[in-house]
N, C-alpha and C positions, 0 to 999 in steps of 0.2 A: 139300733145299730149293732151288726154283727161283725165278730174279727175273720176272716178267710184262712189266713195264716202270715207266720211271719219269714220274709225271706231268708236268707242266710247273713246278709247284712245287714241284719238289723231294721229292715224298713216296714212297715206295718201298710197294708194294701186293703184298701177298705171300698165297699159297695157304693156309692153313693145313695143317700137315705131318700136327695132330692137334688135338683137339676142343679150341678156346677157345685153342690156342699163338698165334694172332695178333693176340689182344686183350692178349696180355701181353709181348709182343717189343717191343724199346727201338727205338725208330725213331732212325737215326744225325744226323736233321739236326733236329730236335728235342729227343731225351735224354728221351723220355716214350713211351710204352704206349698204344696206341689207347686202353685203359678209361682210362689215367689224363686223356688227351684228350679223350673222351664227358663222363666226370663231371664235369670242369669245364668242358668249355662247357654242361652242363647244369644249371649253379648257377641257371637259368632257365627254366621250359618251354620244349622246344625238340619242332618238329616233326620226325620220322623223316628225312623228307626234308634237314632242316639239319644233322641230325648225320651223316649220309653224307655230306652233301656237306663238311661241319668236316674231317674225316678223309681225305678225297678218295678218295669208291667211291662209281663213277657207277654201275654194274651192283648193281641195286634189285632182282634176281630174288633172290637167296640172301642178299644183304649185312644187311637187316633180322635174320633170324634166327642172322647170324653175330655179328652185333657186338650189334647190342641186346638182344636175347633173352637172354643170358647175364648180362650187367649185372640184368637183371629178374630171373632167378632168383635170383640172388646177393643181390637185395635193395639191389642199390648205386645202383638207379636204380626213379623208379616212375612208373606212367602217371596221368595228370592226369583222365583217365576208365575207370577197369576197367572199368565195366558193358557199356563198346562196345569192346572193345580193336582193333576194325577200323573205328572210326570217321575220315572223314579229318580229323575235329577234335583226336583224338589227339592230346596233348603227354608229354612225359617230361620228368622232371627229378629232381634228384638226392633221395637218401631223406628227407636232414634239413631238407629242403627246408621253411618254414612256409608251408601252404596246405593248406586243407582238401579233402580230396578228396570229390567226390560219390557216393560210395556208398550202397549203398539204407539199410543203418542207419543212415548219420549222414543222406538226408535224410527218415529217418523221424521221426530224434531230433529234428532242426532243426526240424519242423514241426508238435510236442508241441507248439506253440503256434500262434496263426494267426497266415501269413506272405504277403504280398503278393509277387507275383511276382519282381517287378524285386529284392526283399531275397532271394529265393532265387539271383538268376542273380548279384546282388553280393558274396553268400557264399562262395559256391563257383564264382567268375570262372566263368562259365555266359555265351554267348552266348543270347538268345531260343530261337534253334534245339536248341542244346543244354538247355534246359532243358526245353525240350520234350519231346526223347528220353526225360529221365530221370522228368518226373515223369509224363508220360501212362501211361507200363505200370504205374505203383505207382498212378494213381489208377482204372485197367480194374481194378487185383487189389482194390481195395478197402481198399491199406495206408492211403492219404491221398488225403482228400474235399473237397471246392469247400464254401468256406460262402455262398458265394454266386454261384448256375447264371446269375440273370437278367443280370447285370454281365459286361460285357466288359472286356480290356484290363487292368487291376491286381486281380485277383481275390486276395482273399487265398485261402490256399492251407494248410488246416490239417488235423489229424487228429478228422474230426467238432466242430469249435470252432468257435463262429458269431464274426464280426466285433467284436462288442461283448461277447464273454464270454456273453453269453446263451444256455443252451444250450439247447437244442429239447425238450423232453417235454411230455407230454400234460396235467400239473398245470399248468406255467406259461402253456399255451393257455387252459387254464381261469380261471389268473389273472390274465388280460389279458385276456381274455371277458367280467368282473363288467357291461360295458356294451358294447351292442351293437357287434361292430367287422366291416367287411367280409374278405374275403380279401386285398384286397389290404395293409390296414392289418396284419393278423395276421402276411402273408410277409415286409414289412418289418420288423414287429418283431421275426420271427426270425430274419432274413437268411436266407430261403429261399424259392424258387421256388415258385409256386403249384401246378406238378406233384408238387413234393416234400410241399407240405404236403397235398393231397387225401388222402390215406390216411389222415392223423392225424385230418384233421374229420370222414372217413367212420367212424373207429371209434369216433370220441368219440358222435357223433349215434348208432351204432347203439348205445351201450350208454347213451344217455338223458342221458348227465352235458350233451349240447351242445346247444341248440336252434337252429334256423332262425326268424329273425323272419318269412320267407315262403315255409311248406314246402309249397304247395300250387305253389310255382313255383323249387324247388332249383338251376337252374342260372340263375337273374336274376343279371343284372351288378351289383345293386343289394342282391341277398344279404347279410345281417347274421348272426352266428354271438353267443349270448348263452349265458352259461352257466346250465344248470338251476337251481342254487341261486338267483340272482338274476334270475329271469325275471319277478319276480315286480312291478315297478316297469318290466315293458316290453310293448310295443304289440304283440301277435302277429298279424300281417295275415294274414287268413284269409276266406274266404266268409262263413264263421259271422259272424265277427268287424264283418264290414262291412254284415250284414242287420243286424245286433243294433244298429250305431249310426247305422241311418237307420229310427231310431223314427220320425224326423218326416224330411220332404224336406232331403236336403244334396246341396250340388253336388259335380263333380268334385274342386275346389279345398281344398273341407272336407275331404271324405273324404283326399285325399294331405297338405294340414298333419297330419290326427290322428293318421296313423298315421306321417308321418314319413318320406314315400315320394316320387319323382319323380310330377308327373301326367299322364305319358304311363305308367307302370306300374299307377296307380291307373284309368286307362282301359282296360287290358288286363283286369285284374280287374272290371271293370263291366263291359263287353262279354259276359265270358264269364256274369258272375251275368245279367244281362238278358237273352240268350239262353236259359240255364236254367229262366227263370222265378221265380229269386231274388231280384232287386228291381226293381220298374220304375218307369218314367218319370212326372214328373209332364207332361212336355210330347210325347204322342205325334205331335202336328200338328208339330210340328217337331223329329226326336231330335239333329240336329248343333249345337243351341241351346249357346253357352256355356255360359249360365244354366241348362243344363238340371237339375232334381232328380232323386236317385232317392232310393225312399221302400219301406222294406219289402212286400210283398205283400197282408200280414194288415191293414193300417194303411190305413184307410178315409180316402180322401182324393179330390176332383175334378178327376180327369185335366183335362188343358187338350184340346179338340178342339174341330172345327170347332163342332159342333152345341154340346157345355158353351157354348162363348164365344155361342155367339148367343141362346143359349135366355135367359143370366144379362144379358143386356143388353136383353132387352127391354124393363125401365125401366131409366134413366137411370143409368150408374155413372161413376163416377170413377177415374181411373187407379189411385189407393191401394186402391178396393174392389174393382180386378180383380185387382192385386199380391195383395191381403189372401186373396180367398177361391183363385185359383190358386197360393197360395203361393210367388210369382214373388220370385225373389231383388234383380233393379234395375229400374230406371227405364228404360233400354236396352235392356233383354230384354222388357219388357212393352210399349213401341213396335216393338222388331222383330218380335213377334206379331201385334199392331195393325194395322201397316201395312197387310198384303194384304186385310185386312175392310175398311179404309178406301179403298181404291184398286179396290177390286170394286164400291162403293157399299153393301155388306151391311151398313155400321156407318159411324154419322158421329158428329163431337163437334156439340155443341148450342150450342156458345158459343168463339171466337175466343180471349178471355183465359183463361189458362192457367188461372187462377186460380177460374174457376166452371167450365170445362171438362167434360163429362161425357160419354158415349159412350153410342148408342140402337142399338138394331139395326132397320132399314129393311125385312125380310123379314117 
């Protein structure tokens, strides 16, 4: 046995002669045992680096595997994170120590229910960082699942278990379906992300149980999902759908209340049926009109054009009887027509008061 030297306080720092004799040699100015000096000051987490320096061994090349390594096998000391044992968040502390260690069973077991982040890092005294460590590789392997992708920041954090106990299958999409609900109503109700749920509404719709309130335009922001059984009390917007209810002339504004739709969508679907030749215009002299009608194909009715308005005024009409047979929806639309006949001179009223007012055509 050779002495190395003695530190400044007092502590005698010796080779070992043979494997573990220096974790059990009585140090003379103490009366204790390097291990019995480790384990209590590790009645606490304690970093590698504190309990080397407790003990006084500054030389960190060999000293970790001489003095803590052996306490670890022994069982008399354990690390506060096995999963990383080379992490520098590493703590050690003694066996009987009460603290849950974070290991992948217990935080498999711990999150058999849904756990918000911040209760996983309070559990298992978990810094951010470190919880990060532990739970991102078990949620890549697919041991535990986000119940909710769109939320940042306290995500609970459970094994396939949504926020409110609700769990995801394809019956209970059905049973939250009875009335028309959008995607985004649906992700909320299941506390899942709109990429997560597409697959479910793609397989529900192909085997027929799901309908699309507007499957002639599947990815509308405005998308409604109704379930087959009860579709039967809902508005299914369709081409078909919207010649069949412009028996008689209805404007844009009709058509999006009946069917229940924004009327910037309900113009997207007019456009496309008008260009087809599916329903058209009762006012072709002017198509940007408010008031404009459209009126099925088959459904015999008198466009509004230059020639109609002048031919139908050659006696004397009255604003109601050009409203009546143009089947002009207001008072406002049928002067915004007016005007340019009145202002060309092609068409004048016959009388000043409103009240006997009548409209001639001058050609």
């Amino acid at each position: 046995m050779y002495k190395l030297f003695s530190t400044q306080i007092k502590r005698e720092v010796w080779f070992p002669e043979k494997e573990e004799s220096h974790l059990y040699r009585i140090d003379r100015n103490t009366d204790k045992s390097k291990a019995d000096e480790i384990i209590a000051f590790c009645s606490v987490p304690r970093s590698g680096a504190d309990i080397l320096e407790q003990v006084g061994i500054k030389t960190r090349v060999w000293a970790g595997k001489a003095y803590i390594q052996p306490l670890l096998d022994r069982g008399l000391i354990k690390r506060t994170m096995p999963m990383f044992p080379q992490s520098s968040s590493q703590r050690f502390v003694v066996a009987d120590y009460d603290m849950v260690i974070p290991t992948e069973e217990a935080l498999i077991e711990y999150c058999s229910e849904p756990r918000y982040k911040v209760d996983i890092e309070k559990h298992f005294s978990l810094s951010q960082f470190q919880r990060q460590q532990h739970i991102n590789p078990l949620i890549e392997r697919g041991l535990i699942d986000k119940t909710n992708l769109r939320q940042r920041g306290n995500n609970l954090t459970g094994r396939r278990m949504p926020r409110k106990r609700i769990v995801l299958t394809r019956d209970g999409i059905l049973e939250f379906c009875k009335t028309p609900k959008t995607r985004n109503e649906i992700a909320e109700q299941m506390q899942i992300s709109k990429e997560y749920l597409k697959p479910h509404l793609d397989a529900l719709i192909a085997d027929g149980k799901l309908l699309m309130t507007m499957p002639d335009k599947p990815k509308c922001v405005d998308q409604q999902f109704v379930s087959a059984e009860d579709v039967a009390d809902t508005k299914i917007l369709s081409a078909e759908k919207i010649a069949e209810f412009c028996d008689t002339p209805k404007s844009r504004r009709e058509i999006a209340k009946h069917f229940g739709i924004r009327n910037y969508i309900a113009q997207r679907y007019i456009n496309d049926m008008v260009a087809e030749g599916k329903i058209k215009t009762t006012m072709p002299l002017n198509p940007d009109c408010k008031n404009q009608g459209f009126v099925h194909p088959d459904i015999d009715i008198v466009q509004l054009t230059e020639a109609s308005m002048l031919e139908f005024c050659k006696t004397p009409r009255t604003l109601a009887d050009i409203r009546e047979y143009f089947s002009l929806n207001s008072k406002p639309g049928t002067w915004h027509i007016l005007n340019p006949f009145i202002k060309d001179g092609r068409i004048k009223h016959t009388h000043i008061s409103t009240k006997f007012r009548k409209f001639v055509t001058m050609i």
